[in-house]
C-alpha positions in Angstrom: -13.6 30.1 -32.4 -17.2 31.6 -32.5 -19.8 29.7 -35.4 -19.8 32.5 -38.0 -23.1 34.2 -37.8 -24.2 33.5 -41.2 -23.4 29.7 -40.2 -25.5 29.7 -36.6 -28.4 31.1 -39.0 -28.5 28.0 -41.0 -27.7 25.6 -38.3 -31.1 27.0 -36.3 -32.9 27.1 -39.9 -32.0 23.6 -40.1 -33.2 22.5 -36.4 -36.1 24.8 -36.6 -37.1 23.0 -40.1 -36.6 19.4 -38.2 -39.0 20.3 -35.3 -41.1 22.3 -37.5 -41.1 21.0 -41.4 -41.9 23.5 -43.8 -44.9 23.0 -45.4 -47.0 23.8 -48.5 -48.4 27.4 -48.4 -51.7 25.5 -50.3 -52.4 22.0 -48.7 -50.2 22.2 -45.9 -48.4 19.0 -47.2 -44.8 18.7 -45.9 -42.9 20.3 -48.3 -38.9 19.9 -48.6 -36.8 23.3 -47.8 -38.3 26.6 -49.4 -40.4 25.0 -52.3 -43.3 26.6 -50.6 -45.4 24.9 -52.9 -46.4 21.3 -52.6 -45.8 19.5 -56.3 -49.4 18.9 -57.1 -50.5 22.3 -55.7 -47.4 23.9 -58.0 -49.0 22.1 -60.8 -52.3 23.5 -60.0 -51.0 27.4 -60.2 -50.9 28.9 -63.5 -47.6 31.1 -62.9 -47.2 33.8 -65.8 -44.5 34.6 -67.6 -43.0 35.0 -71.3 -44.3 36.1 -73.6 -46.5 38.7 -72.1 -46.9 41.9 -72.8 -43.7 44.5 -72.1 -46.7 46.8 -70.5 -48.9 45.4 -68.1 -47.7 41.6 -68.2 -50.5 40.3 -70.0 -49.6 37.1 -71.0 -49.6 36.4 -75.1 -50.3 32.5 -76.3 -47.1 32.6 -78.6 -44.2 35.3 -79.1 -46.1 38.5 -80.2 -42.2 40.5 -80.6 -40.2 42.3 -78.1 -42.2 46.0 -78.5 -45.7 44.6 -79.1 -48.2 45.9 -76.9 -51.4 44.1 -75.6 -55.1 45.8 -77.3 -56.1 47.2 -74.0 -52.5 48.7 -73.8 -52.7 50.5 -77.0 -56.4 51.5 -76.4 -55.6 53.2 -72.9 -51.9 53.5 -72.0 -51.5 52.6 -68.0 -50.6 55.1 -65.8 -47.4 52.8 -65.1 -44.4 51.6 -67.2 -44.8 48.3 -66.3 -46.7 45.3 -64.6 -45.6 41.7 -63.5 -47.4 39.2 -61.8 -46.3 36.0 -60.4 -49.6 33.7 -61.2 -52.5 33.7 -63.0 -56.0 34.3 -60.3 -58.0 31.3 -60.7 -59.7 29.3 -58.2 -56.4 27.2 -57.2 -54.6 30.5 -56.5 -58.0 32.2 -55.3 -57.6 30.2 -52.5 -54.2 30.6 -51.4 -54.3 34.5 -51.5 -57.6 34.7 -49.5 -56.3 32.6 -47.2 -52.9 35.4 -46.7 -55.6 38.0 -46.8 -58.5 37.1 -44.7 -57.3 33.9 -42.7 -54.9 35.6 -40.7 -52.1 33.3 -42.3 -49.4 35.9 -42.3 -46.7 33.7 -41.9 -47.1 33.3 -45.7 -45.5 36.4 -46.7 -41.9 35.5 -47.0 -42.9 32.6 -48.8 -45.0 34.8 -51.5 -42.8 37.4 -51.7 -39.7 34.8 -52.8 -42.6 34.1 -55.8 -42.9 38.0 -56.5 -39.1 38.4 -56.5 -39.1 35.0 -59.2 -41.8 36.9 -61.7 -40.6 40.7 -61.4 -36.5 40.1 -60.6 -36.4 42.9 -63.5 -38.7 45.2 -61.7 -37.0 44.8 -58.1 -33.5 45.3 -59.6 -34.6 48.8 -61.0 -35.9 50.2 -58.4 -35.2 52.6 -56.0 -37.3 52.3 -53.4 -40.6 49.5 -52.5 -44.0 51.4 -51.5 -47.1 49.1 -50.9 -50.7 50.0 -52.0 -52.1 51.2 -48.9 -55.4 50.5 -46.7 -58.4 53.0 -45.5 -57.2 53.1 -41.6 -60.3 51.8 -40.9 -60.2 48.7 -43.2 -56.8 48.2 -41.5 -58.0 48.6 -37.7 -60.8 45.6 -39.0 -58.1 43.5 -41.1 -55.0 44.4 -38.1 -52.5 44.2 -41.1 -51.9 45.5 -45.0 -51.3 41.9 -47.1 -49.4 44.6 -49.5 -47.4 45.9 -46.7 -46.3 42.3 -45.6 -45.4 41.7 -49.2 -43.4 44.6 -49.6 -40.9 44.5 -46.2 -40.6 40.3 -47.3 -39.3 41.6 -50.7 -37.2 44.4 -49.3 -35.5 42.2 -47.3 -34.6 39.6 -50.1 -33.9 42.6 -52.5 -31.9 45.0 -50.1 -34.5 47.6 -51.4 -36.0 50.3 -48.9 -39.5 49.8 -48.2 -41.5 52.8 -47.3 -44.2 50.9 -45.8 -46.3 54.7 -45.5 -45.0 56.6 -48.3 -49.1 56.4 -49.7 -51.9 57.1 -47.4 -55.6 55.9 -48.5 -57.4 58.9 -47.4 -60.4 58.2 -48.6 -62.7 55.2 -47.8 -64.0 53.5 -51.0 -66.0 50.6 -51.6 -64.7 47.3 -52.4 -63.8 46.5 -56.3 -65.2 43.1 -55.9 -67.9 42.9 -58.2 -67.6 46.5 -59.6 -67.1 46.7 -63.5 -64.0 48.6 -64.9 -65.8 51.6 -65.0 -67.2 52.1 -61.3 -63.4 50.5 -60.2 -61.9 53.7 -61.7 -64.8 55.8 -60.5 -64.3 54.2 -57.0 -60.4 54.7 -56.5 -60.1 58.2 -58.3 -59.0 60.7 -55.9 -58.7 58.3 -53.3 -54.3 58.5 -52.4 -52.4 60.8 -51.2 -48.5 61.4 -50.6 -47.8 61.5 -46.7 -45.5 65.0 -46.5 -42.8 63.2 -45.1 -42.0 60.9 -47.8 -41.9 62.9 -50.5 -38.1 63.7 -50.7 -37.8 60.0 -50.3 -39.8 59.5 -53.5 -38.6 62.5 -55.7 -36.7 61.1 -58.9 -37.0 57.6 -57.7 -38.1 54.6 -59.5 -41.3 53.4 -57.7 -42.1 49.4 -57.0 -45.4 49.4 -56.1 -46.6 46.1 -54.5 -50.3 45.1 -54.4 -51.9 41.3 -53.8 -54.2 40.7 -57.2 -54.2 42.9 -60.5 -58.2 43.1 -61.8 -58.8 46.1 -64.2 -55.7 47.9 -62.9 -57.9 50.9 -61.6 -56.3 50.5 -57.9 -53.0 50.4 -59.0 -53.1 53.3 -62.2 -54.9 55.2 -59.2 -52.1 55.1 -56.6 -49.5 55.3 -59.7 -51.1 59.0 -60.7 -50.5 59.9 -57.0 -46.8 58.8 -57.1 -46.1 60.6 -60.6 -47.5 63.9 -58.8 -45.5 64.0 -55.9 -42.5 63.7 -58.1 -41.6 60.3 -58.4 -40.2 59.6 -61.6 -41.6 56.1 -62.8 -43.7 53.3 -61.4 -43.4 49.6 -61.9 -45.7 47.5 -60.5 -45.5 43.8 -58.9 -48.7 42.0 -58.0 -49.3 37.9 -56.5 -52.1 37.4 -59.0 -53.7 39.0 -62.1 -57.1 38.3 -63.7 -57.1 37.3 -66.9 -59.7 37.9 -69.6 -59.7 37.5 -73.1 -61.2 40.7 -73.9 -58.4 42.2 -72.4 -56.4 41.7 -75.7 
């Protein structure tokens, strides 16, 4: 009798994993089956969680109560209903997602996106459909891939969500955020998506996931959210690797 399918899968995980152990998506220490991170490493990466903010996922020192909001919340609603990230961006994590981004080390995505699905398992569950925050062609021809795009088909294939990897188009270039204030961020990215025509039956009435690598100010994602909400889709949620954390933010 034929190996069932699901069975052949593991058996050729199992002899991939003996000639190739997995190993830590930080150190590159042998790790055991999907841990992904080593255990110092996972020590060394401040993952968020509860309590936090219902809003953007700002994380709260002690339990603040199911409906408080954070101060920059209140002071300027998000364009979004709500914001998860799996781990705080600091220099331990700093490394890990510049090394996704910029080192050509794509074969982290699956690995990532299993952390993504841990922090936002709400978020995923709700939605209809998973849309990554998209590159400036010409940023993409230089890079050769979207890090947000990776993310997004990983998580759609551990969710069984769709992924419509084109849904948002960057039609304008802007500068890089790094090192712009809150301010010139927004200034930057305002104006800057657009809804390709034939996506937006897919994304009328639908609950949005939009997928991103590191949460700063929010301007990027509030920007491409706005752009959603007009071509008709009826709410976004957003799921990010790493946010910044300040303490003015509260």
């Amino acid at each position: 009798m034929p190996m069932p399918i699901a069975n052949l899968r593991q058996y050729l995980r199992n002899g991939l994993d003996l000639l190739l152990p997995p190993q830590c998506l930080s150190c590159g220490t042998i790790v055991v089956g999907d841990a992904g991170l080593c255990s110092d490493c996972w020590d060394n990466i401040a993952f968020l969680g509860p309590p936090q903010c219902p809003r953007c996922g700002f994380p709260f020192e002690f339990e603040m109560g199911e409906d408080v909001l954070c101060g920059a919340c209140l002071r300027a609603p998000p364009a979004f209903d709500r914001c998860r990230a799996a781990f705080r961006y600091h220099e331990e994590s700093r490394k890990l997602i510049l090394d996704f981004k910029h080192g050509d080390r794509t074969y982290l995505a699956p690995a990532l996106a299993r952390l993504l699905y841990q922090a936002g398992r709400d978020l995923v569950n709700s939605a209809n459909v998973i849309v990554p925050v998209p590159l400036h062609r010409w940023r993409l021809a230089r890079r050769r891939f979207n890090q947000s795009g990776l993310l997004a088909i990983e998580l759609g294939k551990l969710s069984g969500r769709p992924v419509l990897s084109d849904a948002v188009l960057r039609h304008r270039a802007t500068q890089s955020q790094g090192g712009l204030n809150r301010r010139a961020r927004n200034r930057n990215v305002r104006g800057a998506f657009r809804i390709r025509a034939s996506a937006r039956e897919k994304l009328r009435g639908k609950r949005v996931l939009l997928i991103d690598d590191v949460f700063t100010t929010g301007a990027t994602v509030n920007a491409a959210t706005r752009c959603l909400l007009r071509g008709g889709a009826a709410a976004v949620d957003i799921l990010t690797l790493a946010r910044v954390v300040r303490p003015a933010h509260v």
